[in-house]
N, C-alpha and C positions, 0 to 999 in steps of 0.2 A: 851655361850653355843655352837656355831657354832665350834668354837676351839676346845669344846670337843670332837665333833662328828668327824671332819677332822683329829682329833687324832688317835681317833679309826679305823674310816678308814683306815689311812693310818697304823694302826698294827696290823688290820683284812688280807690287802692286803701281808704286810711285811709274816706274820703266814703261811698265805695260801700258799706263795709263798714256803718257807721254807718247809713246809709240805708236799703239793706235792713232790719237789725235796728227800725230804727222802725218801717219801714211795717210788718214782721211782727206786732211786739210789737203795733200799734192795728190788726191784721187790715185791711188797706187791702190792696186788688188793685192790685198792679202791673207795670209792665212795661220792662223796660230799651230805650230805643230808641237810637236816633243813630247815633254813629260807634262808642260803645265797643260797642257791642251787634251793628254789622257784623264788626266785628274780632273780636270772641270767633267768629262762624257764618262765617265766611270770612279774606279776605286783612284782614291788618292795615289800617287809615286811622288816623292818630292825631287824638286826640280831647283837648282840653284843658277838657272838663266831662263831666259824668253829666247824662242826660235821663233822663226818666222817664216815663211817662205812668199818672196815678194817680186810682184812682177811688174816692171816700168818700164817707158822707153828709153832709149839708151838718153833722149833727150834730155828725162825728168831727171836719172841719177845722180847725176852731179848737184844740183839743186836739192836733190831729196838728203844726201849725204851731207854735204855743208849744214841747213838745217837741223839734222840730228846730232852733229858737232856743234854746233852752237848751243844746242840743249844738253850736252855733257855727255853724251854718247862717245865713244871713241873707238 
């Protein structure tokens, strides 16, 4: 069990890294919400996804989405 969870971590940590760097690189405003976003500002909850809440032009979306399919997102 321990392995599974070290796993995930370490492809929660991989995701988030990844993600951030997207949304920066196409200037998109964003915002980490959910469980891993309570756990970074307080007591731990664990979390087995990244949420986000993201705001772009209807312009950028299409190009922001391809891009995070390209990078294995889906």
């Amino acid at each position: 069990m321990a392995g599974e969870s070290d796993s995930l971590t370490q492809n929660l940590t991989i995701a988030l890294k990844v993600l951030v760097e997207t949304l920066s690189k196409r200037q998109a405003q964003y915002a980490l919400i959910g469980g891993l976003a309570a756990g970074l500002r307080g007591r731990f909850r664990f979390a087995d996804d990244i949420e986000f809440i993201v705001s772009v032009t209807q312009f950028q979306l299409p190009g922001l989405l391809e891009e995070l399919v390209a990078r294995g997102f889906r």
